[in-house]
C-alpha positions as CSV (number, residue, x, y, z in Angstrom):
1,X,6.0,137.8,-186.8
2,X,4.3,137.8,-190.3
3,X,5.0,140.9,-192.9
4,X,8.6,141.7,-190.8
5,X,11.4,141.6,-192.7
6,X,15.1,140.5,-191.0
7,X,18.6,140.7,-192.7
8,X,20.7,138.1,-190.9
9,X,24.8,138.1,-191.3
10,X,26.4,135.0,-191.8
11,X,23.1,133.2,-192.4
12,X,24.2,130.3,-194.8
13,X,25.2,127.7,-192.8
14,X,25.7,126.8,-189.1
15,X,24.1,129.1,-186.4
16,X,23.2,131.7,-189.1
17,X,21.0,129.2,-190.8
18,X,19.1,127.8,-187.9
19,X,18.1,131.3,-187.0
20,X,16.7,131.7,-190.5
21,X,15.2,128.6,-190.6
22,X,12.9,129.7,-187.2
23,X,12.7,132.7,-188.4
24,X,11.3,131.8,-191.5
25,X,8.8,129.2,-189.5
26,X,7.3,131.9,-187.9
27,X,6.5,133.6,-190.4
28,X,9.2,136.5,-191.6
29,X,10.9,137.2,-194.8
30,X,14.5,136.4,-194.8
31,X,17.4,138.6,-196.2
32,X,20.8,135.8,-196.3
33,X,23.9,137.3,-196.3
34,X,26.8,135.4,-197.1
35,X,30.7,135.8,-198.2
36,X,32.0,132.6,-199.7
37,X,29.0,130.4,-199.2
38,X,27.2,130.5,-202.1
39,X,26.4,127.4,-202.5
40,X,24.9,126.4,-199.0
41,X,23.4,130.2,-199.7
42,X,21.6,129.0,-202.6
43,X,20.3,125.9,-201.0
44,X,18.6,127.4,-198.1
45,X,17.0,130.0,-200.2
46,X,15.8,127.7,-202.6
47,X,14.4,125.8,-199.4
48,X,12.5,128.7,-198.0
49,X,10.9,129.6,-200.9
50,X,9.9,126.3,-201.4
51,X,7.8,126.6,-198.2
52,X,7.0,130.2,-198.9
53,X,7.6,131.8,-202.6
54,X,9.2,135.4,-202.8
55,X,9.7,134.9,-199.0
56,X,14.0,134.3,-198.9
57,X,16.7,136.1,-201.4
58,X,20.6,135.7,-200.5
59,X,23.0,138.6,-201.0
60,X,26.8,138.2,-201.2
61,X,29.0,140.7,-199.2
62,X,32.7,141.1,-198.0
63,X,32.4,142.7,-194.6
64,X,36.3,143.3,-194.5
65,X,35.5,145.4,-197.4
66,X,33.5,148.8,-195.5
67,X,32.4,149.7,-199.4
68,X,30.5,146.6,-199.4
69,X,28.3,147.7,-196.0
70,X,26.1,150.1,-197.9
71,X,25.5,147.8,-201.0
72,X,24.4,145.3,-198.0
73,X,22.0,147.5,-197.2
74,X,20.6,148.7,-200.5
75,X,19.7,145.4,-201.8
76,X,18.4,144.2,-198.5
77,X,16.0,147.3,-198.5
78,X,15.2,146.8,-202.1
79,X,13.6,143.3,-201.3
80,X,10.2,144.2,-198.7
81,X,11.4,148.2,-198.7
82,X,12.1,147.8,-195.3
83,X,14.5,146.3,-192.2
84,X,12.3,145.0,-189.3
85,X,15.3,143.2,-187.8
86,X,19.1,143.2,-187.8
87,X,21.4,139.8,-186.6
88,X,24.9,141.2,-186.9
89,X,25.9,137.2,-186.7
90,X,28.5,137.1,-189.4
91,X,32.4,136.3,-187.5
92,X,35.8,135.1,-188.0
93,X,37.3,132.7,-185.6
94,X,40.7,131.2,-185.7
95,X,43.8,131.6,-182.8
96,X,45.8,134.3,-182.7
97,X,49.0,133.4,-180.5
98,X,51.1,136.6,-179.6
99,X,53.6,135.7,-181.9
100,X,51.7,135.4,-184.7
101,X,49.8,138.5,-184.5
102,X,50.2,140.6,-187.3
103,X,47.9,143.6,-188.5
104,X,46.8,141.2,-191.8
105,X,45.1,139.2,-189.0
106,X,43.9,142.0,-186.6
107,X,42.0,143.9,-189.6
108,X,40.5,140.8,-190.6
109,X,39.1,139.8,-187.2
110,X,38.4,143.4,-186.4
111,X,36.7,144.5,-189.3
112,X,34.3,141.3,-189.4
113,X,33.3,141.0,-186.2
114,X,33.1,144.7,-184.8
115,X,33.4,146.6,-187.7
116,X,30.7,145.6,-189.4
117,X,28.2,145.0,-187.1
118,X,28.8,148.9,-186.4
119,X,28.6,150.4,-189.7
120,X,25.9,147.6,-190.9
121,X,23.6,148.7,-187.5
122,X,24.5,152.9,-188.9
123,X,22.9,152.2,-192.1
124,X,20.0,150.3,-191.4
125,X,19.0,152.3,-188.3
126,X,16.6,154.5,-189.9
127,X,14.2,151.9,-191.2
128,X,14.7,150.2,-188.0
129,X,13.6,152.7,-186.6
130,X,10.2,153.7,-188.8
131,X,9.6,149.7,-187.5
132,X,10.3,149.8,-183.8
133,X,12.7,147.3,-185.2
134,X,15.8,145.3,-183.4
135,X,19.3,144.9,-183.3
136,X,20.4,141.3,-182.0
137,X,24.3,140.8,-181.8
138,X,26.0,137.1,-181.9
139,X,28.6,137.4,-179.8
140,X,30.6,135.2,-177.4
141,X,30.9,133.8,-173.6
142,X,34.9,134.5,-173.6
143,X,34.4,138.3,-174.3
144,X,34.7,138.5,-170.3
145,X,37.0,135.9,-170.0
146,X,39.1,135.2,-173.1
147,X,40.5,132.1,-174.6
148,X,43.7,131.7,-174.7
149,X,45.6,132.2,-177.7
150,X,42.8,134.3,-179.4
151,X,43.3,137.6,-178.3
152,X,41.9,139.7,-181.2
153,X,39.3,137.2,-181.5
154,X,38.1,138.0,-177.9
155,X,38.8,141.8,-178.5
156,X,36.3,141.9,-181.2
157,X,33.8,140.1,-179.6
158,X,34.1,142.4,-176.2
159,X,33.8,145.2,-178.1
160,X,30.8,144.0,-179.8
161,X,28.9,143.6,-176.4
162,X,30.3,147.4,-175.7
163,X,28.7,147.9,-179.2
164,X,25.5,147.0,-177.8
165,X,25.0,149.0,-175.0
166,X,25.8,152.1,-176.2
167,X,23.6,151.7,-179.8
168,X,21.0,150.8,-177.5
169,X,21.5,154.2,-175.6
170,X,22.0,155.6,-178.9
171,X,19.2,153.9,-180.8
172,X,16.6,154.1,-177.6
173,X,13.6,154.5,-177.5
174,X,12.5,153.1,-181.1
175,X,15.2,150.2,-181.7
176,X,15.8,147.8,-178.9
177,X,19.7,146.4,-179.5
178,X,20.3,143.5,-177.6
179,X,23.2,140.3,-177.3
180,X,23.5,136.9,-177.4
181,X,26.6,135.1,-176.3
182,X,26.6,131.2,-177.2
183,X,28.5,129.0,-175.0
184,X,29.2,125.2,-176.7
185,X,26.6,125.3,-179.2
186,X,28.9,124.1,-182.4
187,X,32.6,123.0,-182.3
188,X,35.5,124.8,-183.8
189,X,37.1,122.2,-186.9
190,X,39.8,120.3,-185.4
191,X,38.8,120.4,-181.8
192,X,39.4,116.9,-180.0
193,X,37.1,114.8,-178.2
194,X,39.2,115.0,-175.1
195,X,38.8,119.0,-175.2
196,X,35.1,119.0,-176.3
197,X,34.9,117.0,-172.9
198,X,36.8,119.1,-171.1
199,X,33.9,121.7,-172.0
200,X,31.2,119.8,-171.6
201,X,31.9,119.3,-168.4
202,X,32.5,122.8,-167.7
203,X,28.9,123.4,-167.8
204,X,25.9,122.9,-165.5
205,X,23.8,121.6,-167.4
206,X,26.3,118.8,-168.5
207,X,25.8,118.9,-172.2
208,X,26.7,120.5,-175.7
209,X,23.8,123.1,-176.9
210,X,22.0,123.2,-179.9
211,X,22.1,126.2,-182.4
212,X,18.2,125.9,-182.1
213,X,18.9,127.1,-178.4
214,X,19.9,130.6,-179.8
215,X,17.1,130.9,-183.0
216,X,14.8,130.7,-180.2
217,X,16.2,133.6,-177.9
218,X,16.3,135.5,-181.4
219,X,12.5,134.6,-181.4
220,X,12.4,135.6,-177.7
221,X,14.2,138.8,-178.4
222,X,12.2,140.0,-181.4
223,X,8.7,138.8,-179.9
224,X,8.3,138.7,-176.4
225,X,11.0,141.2,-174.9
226,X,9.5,144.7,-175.4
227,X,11.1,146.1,-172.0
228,X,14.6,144.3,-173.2
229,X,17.7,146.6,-174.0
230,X,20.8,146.6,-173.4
231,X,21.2,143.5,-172.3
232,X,23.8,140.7,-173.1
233,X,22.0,137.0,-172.7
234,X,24.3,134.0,-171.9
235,X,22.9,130.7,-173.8
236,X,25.8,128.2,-172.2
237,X,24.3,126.0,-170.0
238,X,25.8,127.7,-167.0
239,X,29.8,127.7,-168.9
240,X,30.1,131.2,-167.4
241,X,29.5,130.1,-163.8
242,X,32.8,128.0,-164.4
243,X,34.7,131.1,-165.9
């Protein structure tokens, strides 16, 4: 995976992180993008290049803003000249009970976590495509079957896997555009043991995940999955067989 180059959404912290972190192992140059993170932003690019020099830079972006989409891609393109791979990861989570659904919070949740992944994969299809490059999106297990009381939420993320299917007719046959849907891999803040159970025991394999689960189906995606397209891979520990 040496000499690629991937620009990673929503990369400081959490999932995001862990998939630059293996990314970065293996041997590619990392583009962070982040919104209000700076500081754990800072930190993990001062730790790659540490291990690497010249091999990490962070850029800031609001991906409710569409203006900031193109700027995105500008400076990501201006650090190695080129996109091998794109992780549309960045999202928003939080409920949105009927009653409290208001277009304030249906932009918001729209615009991050469709939105952006749309207009962000437009923009840096062409030198995807002068790489054979990849599109992986982060999406979720409850875009079949949603959560209660986050409706928008579970919009966005369905349309994201609706996303990927057609870009990978669209983008076919030099970018591959591929999903990933986590099951329990990190807990929402606030969540109670009882619940977190609840999940837990929801799943096959009886346990919680690890976000080093999903860095390596990035890995598998990118490296070893040539004939993959189109395709929507669950990494739940079997939750979906309970849904």
């Amino acid at each position: 995976m040496k000499n690629r180059t991937v620009l990673i959404t929503g990369a400081a912290k959490n999932i995001g992180a862990t998939i630059a972190k293996e990314l970065h192992s293996s041997g590619m140059k990392i583009i962070i993008h982040y919104n209000r993170s700076q500081k754990e932003a800072t930190k993990l690019v001062d730790e790659l290049n540490d291990l690497r020099e010249n091999s990490a830079i962070k850029i800031q972006a609001d991906l409710k803003k569409k203006e900031c989409y193109s700027m995105l891609i500008n400076a990501a393109l201006d650090f190695t000249g080129k996109i091998d791979v794109l992780i549309n990861n960045a999202s928003a989570f939080y409920p949105t009970p009927l009653n409290d659904i208001n277009e304030k919070k249906w932009n918001e949740l729209i615009n991050i976590n469709l939105k952006a992944p749309l207009f962000i994969s437009k923009l840096a299809a062409e030198s995807l495509k002068e790489n054979n490059g990849c599109i992986i999106n982060i999406t979720d297990i409850h875009a079949s079957n949603p959560l209660i009381n986050h409706a928008i939420y579970c919009i966005s993320k369905a349309g994201l896997i609706i996303l990927t299917k057609s870009l990978a007719k669209e983008l076919a046959p030099n970018i591959r555009v591929n999903a990933i849907s986590p099951g329990a891999i990190t807990w929402p803040d606030g969540m109670d043991g009882e619940t977190k159970e609840n999940i837990i025991n929801q799943t096959v394999l009886k346990k919680m995940g690890d976000a080093k689960d999903i860095a390596k189906t990035v890995i598998f995606l990118i490296e070893d999955a040539s004939y993959i397209t189109g395709q929507i891979l669950n990494v739940d520990g079997g939750k979906t067989l309970f849904l």
